[in-house]
C-alpha positions, -999 to +999 in steps of 0.1 A: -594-756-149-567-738-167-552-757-196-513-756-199-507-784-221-502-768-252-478-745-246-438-746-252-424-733-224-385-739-221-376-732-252-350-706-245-331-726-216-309-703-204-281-731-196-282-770-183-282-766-143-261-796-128-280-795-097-257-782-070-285-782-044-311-810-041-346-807-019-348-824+007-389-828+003-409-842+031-446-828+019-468-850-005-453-849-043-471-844-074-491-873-076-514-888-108-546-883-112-550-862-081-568-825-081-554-803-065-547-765-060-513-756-073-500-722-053-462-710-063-444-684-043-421-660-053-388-661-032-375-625-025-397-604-007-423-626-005-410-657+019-379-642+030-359-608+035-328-595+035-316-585+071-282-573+089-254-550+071-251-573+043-281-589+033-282-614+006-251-609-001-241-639-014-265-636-042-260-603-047-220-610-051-227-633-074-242-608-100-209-587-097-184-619-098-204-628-134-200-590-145-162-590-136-156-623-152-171-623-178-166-587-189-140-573-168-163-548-151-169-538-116-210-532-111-235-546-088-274-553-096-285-524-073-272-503-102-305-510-118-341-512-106-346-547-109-379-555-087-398-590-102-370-597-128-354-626-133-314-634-127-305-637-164-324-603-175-312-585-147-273-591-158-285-580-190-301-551-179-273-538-155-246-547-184-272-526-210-282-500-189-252-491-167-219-504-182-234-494-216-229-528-239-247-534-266-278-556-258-264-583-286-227-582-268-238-587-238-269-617-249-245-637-270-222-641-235-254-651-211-244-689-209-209-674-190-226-649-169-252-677-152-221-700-156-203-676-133-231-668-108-232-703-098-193-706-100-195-679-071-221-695-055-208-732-050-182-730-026-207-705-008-235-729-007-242-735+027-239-696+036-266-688+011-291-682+039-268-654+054-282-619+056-321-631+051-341-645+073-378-661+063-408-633+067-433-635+098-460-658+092-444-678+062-434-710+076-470-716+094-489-708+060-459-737+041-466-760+066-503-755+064-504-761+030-477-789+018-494-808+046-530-811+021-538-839-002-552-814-025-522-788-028-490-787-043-464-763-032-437-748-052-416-717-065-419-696-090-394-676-090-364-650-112-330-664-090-311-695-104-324-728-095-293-739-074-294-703-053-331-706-048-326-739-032-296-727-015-317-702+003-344-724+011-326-751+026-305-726+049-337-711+061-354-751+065-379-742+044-367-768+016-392-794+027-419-774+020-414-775-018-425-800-044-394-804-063-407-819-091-428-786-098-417-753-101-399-729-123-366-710-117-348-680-134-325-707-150-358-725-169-360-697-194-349-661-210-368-647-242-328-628-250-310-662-244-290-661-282-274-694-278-306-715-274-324-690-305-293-697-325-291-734-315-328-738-322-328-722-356-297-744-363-315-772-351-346-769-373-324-766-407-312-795-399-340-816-387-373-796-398-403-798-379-434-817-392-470-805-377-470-843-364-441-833-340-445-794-335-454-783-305-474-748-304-454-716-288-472-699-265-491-669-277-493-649-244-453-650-240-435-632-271-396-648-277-369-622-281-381-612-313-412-605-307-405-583-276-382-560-300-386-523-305-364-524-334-359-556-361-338-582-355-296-585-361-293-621-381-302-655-362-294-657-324-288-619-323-307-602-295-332-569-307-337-536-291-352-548-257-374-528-229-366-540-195-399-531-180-410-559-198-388-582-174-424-597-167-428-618-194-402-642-189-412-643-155-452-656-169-432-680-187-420-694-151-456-695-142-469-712-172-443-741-166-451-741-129-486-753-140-472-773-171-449-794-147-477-803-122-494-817-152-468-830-170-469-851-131-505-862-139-521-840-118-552-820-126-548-781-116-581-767-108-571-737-094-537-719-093-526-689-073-492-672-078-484-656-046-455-623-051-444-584-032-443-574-070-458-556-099-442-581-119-457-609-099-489-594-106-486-593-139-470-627-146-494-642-127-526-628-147-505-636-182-496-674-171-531-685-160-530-681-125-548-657-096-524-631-081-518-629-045-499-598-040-485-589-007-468-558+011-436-578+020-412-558-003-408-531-017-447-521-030-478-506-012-507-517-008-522-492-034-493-499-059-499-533-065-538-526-060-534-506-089-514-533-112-544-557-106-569-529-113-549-523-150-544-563-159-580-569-152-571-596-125-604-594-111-602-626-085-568-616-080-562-591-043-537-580-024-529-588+014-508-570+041-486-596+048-486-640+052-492-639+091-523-648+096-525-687+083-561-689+084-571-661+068-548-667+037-559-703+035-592-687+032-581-665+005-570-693-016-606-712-011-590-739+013-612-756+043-581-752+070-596-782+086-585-806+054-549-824+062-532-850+045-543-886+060-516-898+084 
């Protein structure tokens, strides 16, 4: 089985989520000692859609509430191509890209912009569901699954913690979810300044001995060492390439895994399932099998071609989450085992 104990995942916590959204979990939580087969979905794309003339839009208002706030700036995240990313790289990206900040102005303020995505999104919270609806197939496979002994259910995914949530519990698909496992957007960003800064301030204060240091991860670079150009003082953000949005989003998967085990149970197999390139790619670079599907925006042959260039050899690609069955077969699941009554 994959081993995730070593690594140090949230070590650039983008800010301290007061949970504005609790699951309300009716399958079988984490429990020790068990084996099991961890499988994390992605949200967008993947379990639900964006339908009608304003779909998603509560999230999507939420980007451009932070922008305005926080900068004074009208823009939206559809001003960048933002497939796979996560919620605090994307409001870099569009704030980089399109306005045309600096990457360092607009990193040292990333705190107030997540701080002002879930200011938006709190008085909203029961209309977070509007304008998606849950993608054909989806809610049969959930309730296949987080109905096993031997699998644990959760998310792995780029929105906020409390607008994930949001979304699942207006769809009913909140029960379906180990809360206790997972990863969100709001777990971690490689350009978050304020926790780099806070860190480094931290160790001058207090330094580390090898009794008490916990090992980075090597497969998931911090700000620095994603930079195309050196580094501007401590906390500063470097030069930064957005394609790389991936990364952060391996990190989610690598604390996915570290979580469940962290719960006392023993992963022997993990399968990320995700509609993107990025998905793809996070999944082979956090230790788990990639199940991409053609829910989104990708082909069939696109993200057949991503799995082809990370070498995710058990990883494949499926049309869609309809048929249960089939995709419980894909994951190496007997359909027939169900959690004793």
């Amino acid at each position: 089985p994959p081993n995730h104990s070593s690594l140090s995942i949230a070590n650039n916590l983008v800010l301290e989520v007061a949970p504005v959204f609790a699951f309300v979990h009716t399958s079988p939580m984490a429990a020790p000692g068990r084996r099991v087969t961890l499988v994390s979905f992605d949200v967008d794309g993947t379990l639900v859609r964006g339908t009608g003339a304003t779909p998603n839009h509560i999230h999507r208002g939420a980007f451009s509430y932070a922008f305005n706030k926080v900068f004074g700036v009208r823009a939206s995240k559809k001003e960048v191509k933002h497939a796979g990313g996560t919620d605090p790289l994307i409001l870099l990206q569009v704030l980089v890209d399109h306005v045309g900040l600096p990457l360092a102005t607009a990193a040292e303020r990333l705190d107030d912009l997540t701080a002002a995505m879930l200011e938006y999104v709190e008085p909203k919270s029961t209309a977070l569901a509007d304008g998606l609806e849950v993608l054909p197939g989806v809610r049969d496979l959930l309730d296949a699954l987080s109905g096993r002994e031997d699998v644990v259910v959760c998310l792995v995914t780029g929105n906020l913690q409390p607008i994930a949530v949001g979304k699942m519990q207006g769809l009913g698909l909140d029960g379906f979810f180990d809360p206790s496992v997972g990863a969100f957007g709001s777990d971690y960003c490689c350009l978050n300044t304020t926790a780099t800064a806070a860190r480094a301030a931290a160790a001058v204060a207090t330094p580390a001995t090898p009794a008490t240091t916990t090992p980075a991860s090597p497969a998931a670079p911090n700000a620095s060492e994603t930079a195309k150009g050196g580094g501007q003082g401590v906390g500063a953000a470097p030069a930064f390439d957005f394609r790389d949005m991936w990364r952060d989003r391996a990190e989610l998967v690598r604390l996915a895994a570290l979580r469940a085990e962290e719960k006392g149970c023993v992963v022997d197999r993990f399968f990320h399932i995700g509609d993107t390139p990025s998905d793809v790619r996070a999944a082979r670079d956090g230790g788990a099998t990639a199940v991409a599907v053609c829910t989104g925006k990708f082909s069939a042959a696109e993200l057949g071609d991503v799995l082809a260039e990370v070498d995710n050899t058990k990883g494949l690609v499926l049309e869609n989450l309809v048929h249960t069955a089939a995709v419980l077969k894909t994951l190496g699941l007997d359909q027939k085992t169900t959690k004793s009554q």
